[in-house]
N, C-alpha and C positions, 0 to 999 in steps of 0.2 A: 617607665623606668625599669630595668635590668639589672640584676645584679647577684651573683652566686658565689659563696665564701668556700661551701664545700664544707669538707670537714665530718664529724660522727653527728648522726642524729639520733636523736634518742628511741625515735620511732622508727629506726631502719627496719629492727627486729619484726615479723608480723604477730610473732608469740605477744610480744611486748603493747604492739597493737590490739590485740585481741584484750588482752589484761585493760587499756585504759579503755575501750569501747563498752566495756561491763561496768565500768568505774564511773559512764559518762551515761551510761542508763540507766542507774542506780547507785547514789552515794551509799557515804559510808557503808562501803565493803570492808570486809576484811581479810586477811589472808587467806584465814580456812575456805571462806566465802568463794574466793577468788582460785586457790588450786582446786577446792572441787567442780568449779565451772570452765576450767580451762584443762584439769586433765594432770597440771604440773606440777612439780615438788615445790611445794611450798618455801624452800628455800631459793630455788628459780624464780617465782612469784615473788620476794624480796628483793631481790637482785632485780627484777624486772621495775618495783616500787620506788626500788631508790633511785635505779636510772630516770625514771619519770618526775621524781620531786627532785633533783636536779637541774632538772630541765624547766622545771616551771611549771608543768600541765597537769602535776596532782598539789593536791594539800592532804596533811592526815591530823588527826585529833584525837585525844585517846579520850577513851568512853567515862562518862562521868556515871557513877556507880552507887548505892545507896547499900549494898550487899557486899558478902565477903565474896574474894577472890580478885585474880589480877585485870585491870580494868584492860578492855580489851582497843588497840590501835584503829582507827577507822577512817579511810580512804575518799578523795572526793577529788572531783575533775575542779581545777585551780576556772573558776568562770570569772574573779574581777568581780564579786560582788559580795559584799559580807565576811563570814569568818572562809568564804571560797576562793577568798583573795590571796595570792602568791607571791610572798614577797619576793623571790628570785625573779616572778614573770614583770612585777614590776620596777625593780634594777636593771633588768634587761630591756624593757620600754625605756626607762630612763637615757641608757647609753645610746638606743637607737636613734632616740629623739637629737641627744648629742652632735651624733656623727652626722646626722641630717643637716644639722643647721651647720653645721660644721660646712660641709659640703655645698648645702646653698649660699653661703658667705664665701666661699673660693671659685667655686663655677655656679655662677648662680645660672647657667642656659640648662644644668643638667637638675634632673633630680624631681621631686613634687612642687608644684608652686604653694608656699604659703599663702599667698595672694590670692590665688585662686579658691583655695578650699577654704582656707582660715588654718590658724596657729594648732588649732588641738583637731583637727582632721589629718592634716600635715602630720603631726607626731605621732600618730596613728597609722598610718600609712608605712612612717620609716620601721614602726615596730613589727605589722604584717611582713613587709619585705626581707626586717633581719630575721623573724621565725621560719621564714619561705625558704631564705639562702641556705639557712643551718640545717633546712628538711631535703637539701636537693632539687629544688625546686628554682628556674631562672625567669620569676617574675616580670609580666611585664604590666604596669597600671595605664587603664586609661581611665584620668581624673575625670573628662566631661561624663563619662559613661559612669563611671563607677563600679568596672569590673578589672578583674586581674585575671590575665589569663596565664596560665602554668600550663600550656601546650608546649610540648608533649609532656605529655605527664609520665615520668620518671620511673612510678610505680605500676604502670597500667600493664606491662607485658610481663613483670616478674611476679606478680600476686593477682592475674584476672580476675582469679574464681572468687576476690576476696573485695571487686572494686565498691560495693557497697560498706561495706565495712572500714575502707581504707576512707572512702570515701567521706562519709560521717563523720571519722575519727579526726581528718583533717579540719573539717568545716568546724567541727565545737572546739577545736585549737585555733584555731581561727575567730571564733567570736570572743574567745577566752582573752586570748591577744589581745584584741580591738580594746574589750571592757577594760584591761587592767591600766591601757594605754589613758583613757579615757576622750570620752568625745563624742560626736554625734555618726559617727558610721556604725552597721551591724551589715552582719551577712545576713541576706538575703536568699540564697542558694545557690547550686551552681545548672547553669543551663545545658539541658539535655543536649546529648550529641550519640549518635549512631556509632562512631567513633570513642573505645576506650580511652586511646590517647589525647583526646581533643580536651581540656576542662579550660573552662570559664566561670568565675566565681561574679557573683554579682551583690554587690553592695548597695545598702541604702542609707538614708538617712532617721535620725530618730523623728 
């Protein structure tokens, strides 16, 4: 299944990429944390935070404190498990889930099959693809395999020198996705290819 909306993403930026890939290898950061590791004005790094929790792919919590002074803000990649849970990431599963069955109930020839996968794979699936569409990315799933390929990948000729890091930063947005969606798929990883452009993500089951 195909399907691209277009539109801003929140990780277009690679500054902003950089900010969540530190966020995703180490919770609770926090600003200061975060402009001395990336170089940027801490006000940048704000602006950079809120586009992120926004979008769903952070959570923040502020520091619980036993001392004087102002308890300090602390940053974590939204994973869909515990207090890392996002409520926007799972409003947005919510709607996806929607428009899915929505969809299979008018064209039931296009789309995931319920049938095939089960109910909560299925709505998992619709919620990968609307994070896929809103990243630029024109999805295509194959259910018996269990991979989605984003060939050509979108980003691979404007951020080369960065495709590890682009790279990663997609994939734990992507399991992040899945989890908040809830159900039995996880990534797996994506299969090596000689080719920048080439990605193929591969999914499994719990």
């Amino acid at each position: 299944m195909a399907g691209t909306r277009g539109g801003y993403s929140a990780i277009s930026s690679f500054s902003r990429v950089e900010v969540l890939h530190l966020i995703q290898s180490h919770p609770r950061r926090t600003v200061a944390e975060l402009a001395e590791a990336t170089g940027l004005h801490p006000n940048t790094v704000r602006e950079h935070l809120a586009r992120l929790l926004d979008a769903g792919h952070i959570v923040r919590e502020t520091e619980h404190r036993m001392t004087r002074g102002r308890p300090r803000v602390l940053y974590s990649a939204a994973t869909g498990q515990g207090e890392s849970s996002s409520p926007i990431a799972r409003r947005k599963a919510r709607e996806a889930a929607a428009r899915g069955d929505l969809m299979r109930r008018v064209m039931p020839w296009t789309g995931v099959s319920a049938e095939d996968l089960g109910t909560d794979a299925t709505h998992q699936l619709d919620a990968i693809i609307d994070h896929l569409g809103e990243s630029g990315f024109d999805p295509l799933i194959d259910e018996s395999a269990l991979t989605i390929d984003l060939s050509p990948c979108p980003h691979a000729t404007a951020q080369a020198n960065h495709r590890g890091t682009l790279c990663s930063v997609h994939l734990g947005i992507m399991q992040g996705v899945l989890t908040e969606a809830g159900g039995p798929l996880l990534v797996d990883g994506m299969r090596p290819s000689c080719n920048p452009e080439d990605c193929v993500v591969q999914l499994t089951t719990r």
